[in-house]
C-alpha positions in Angstrom: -28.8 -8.2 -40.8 -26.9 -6.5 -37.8 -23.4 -7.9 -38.5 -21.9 -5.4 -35.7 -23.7 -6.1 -32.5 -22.8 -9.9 -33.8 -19.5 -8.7 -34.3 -19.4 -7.4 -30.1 -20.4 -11.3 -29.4 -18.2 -12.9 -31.4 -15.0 -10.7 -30.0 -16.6 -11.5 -26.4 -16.9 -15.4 -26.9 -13.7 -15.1 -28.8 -12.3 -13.7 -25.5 -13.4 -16.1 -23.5 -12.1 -18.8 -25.3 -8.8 -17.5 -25.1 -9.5 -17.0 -21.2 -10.2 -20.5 -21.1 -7.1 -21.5 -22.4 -5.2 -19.0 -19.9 -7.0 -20.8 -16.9 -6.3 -24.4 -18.2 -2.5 -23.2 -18.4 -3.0 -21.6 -14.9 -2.1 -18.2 -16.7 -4.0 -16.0 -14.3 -2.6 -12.6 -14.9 -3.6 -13.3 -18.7 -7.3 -14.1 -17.9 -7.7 -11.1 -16.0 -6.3 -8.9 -18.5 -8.3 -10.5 -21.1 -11.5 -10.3 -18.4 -10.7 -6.3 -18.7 -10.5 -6.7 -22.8 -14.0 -8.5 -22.0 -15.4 -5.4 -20.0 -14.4 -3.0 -22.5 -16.1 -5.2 -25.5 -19.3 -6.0 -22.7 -19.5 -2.0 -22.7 -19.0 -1.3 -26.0 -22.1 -3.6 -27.1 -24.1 -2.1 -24.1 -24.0 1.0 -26.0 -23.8 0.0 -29.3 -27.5 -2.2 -28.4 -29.0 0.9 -27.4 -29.2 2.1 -31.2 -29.7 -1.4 -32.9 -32.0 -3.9 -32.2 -31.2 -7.7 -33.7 -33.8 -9.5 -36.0 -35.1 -12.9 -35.0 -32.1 -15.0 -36.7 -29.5 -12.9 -35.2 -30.8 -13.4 -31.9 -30.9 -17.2 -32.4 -26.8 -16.5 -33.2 -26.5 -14.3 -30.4 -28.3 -16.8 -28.1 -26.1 -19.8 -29.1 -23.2 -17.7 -28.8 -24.3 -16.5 -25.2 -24.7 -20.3 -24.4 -20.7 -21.1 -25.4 -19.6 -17.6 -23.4 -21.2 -19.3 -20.3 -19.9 -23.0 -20.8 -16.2 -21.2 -21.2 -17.3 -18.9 -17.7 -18.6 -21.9 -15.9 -15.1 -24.2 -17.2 -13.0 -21.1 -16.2 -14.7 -20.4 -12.8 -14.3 -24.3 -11.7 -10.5 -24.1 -12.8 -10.2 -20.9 -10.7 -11.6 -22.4 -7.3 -8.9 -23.9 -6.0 -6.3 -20.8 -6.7 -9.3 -18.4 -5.4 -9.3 -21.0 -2.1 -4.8 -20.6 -2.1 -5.4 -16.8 -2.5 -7.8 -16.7 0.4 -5.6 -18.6 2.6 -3.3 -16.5 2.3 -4.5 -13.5 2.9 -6.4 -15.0 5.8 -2.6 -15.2 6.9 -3.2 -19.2 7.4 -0.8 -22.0 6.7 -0.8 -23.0 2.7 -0.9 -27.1 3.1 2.2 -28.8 2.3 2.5 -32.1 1.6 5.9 -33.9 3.7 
């Protein structure tokens, strides 16, 4: 069994989970510092895959670890629309609405 390339995935969907709980606190400067801890551990599998291959089982793992990684992406991504729209604005120069 090839415990290390499961390793990579489990410190990436660990990542993400704590990325998650960043965005749901609105802690942006901690998701994009743990999106570059993510980049480094994406890379580091990358090259790590290149001299291992996983068996059937682990792949099963992998793939239902993959699946959780995106539900935490797509969860993070919906909290991050309307502070990506404010950040737009703003640099668009327009008006930030405020309520009277």
């Amino acid at each position: 069994m090839n415990t290390a390339l499961l390793q990579y995935y489990e410190a990436i969907e660990t990542a993400s989970r704590e990325m998650l709980v960043a965005a749901r606190h609105g802690d942006w400067d901690r998701v994009v510092k743990l999106e570059g801890a993510c980049a480094v551990l994406i890379s580091q599998l990358k090259h790590a895959a290149g001299e291992n291959a996983l068996g059937v089982e682990e792949s099963q793992v992998k793939s239902r670890i993959m699946q959780r990684i995106l539900l935490n992406d797509a969860e993070i991504r919906r909290l991050a629309e309307p502070w990506l729209e404010d950040l737009d604005q703003m640099l668009a120069g327009e008006p930030r609405n405020i309520l009277h």
